[in-house]
C-alpha positions in Angstrom: 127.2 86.4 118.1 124.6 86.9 115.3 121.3 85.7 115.3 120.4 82.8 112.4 117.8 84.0 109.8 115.3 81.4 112.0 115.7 83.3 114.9 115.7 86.6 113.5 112.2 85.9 111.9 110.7 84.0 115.3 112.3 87.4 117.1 110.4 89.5 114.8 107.2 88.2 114.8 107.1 87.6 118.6 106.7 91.5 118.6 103.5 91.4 116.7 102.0 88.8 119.6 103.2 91.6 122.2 102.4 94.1 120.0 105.4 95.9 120.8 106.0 98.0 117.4 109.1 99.5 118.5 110.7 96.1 119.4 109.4 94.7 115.7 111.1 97.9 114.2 114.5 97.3 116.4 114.9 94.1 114.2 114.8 96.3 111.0 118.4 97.6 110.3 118.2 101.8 110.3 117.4 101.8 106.6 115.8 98.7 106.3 113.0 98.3 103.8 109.3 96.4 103.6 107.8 95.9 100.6 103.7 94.4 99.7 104.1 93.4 96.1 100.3 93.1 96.2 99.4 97.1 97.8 97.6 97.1 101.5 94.7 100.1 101.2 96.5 103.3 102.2 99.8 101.6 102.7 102.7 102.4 100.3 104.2 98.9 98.1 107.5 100.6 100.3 108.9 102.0 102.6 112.6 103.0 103.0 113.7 103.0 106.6 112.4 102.3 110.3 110.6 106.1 110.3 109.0 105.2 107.2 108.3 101.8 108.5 106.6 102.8 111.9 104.7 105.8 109.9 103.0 103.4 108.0 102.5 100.7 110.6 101.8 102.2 113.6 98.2 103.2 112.8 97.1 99.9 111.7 98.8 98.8 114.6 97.0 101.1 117.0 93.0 100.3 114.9 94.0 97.0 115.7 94.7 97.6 119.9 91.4 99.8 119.6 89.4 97.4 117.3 90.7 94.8 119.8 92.1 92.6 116.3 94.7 90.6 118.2 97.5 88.2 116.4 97.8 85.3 119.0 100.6 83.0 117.2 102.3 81.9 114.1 101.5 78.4 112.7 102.3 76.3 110.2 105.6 77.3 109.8 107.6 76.5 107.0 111.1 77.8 106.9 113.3 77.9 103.6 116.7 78.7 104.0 118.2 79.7 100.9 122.1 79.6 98.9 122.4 83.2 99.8 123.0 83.4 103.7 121.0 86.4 103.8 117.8 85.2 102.4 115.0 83.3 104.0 111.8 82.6 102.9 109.1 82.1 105.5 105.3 80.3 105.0 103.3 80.7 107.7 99.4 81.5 108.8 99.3 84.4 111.3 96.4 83.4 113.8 94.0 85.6 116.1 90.9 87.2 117.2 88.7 89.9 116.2 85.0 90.6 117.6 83.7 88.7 114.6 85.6 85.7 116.3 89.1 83.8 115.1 90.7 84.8 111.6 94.1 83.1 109.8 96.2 85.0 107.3 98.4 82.8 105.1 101.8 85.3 104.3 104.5 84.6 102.8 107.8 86.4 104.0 110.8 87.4 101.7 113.5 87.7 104.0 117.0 89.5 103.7 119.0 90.0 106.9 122.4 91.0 107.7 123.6 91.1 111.0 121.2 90.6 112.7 118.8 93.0 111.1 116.3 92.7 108.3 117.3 94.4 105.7 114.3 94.0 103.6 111.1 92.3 104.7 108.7 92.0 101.4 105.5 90.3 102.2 103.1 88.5 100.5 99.7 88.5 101.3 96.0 87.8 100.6 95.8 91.6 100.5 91.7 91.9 99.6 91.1 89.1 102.7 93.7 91.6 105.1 92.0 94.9 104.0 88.7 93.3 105.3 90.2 92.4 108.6 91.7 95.7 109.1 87.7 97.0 108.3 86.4 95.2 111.0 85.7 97.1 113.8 87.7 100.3 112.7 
């Protein structure tokens, strides 16, 4: 059976609560791509596969675990199905904890999934207020 774009997107962001990369990455399809129209520091606007993927988001991943930056839910949740079965488009606040105390990230996700997998993830995101997160404590 395949997974609705709803659950595909409340699959992949469970991972970032765990903090399990490689389950977030098994929801990419094999060539799968994530964009940041607006550029993270030292990240590239994309990436072209789940190698390229993890590559790029395992460090920030692994200063966050050591930084002890901690995503704790997903709020505010606004879910846009669209004409094209394969596209979503997602408005939520990421919520969590750093040592300077709670933080919320408004995103924006561009969704395109086929069977299951994401075929391309392009976020949107406050990327001068992320860059200072990912400062804090690194």
């Amino acid at each position: 059976m395949t997974k609705s774009l709803r659950e595909v997107w409340d699959h992949l962001v469970s991972h970032q609560v765990t903090r399990d990369i490689d389950g977030w990455l098994a929801c990419f399809a094999a060539d799968g791509i994530m964009e940041w129209p607006f550029r993270l520091k030292g990240v590239a606007a994309r990436l072209e596969g789940r190698e390229a993927i993890r590559a790029a988001v395992a460090p920030v991943w692994e200063r966050a675990t050591k930084a002890n930056r901690r995503i704790s839910g997903h709020e505010n949740v606004v879910f846009h199905q669209t004409t094209d079965p394969e596209i979503a488009i997602v408005e939520f606040d990421i919520v969590g904890e750093t040592v300077r105390g709670p933080f919320r990230q408004t995103v924006v996700y561009l969704l395109r999934v086929r069977s299951g997998r994401v075929l391309l993830l392009r976020e949107f995101v406050d990327t001068a207020a992320l860059n200072e997160l990912f400062q804090v404590g690194s």
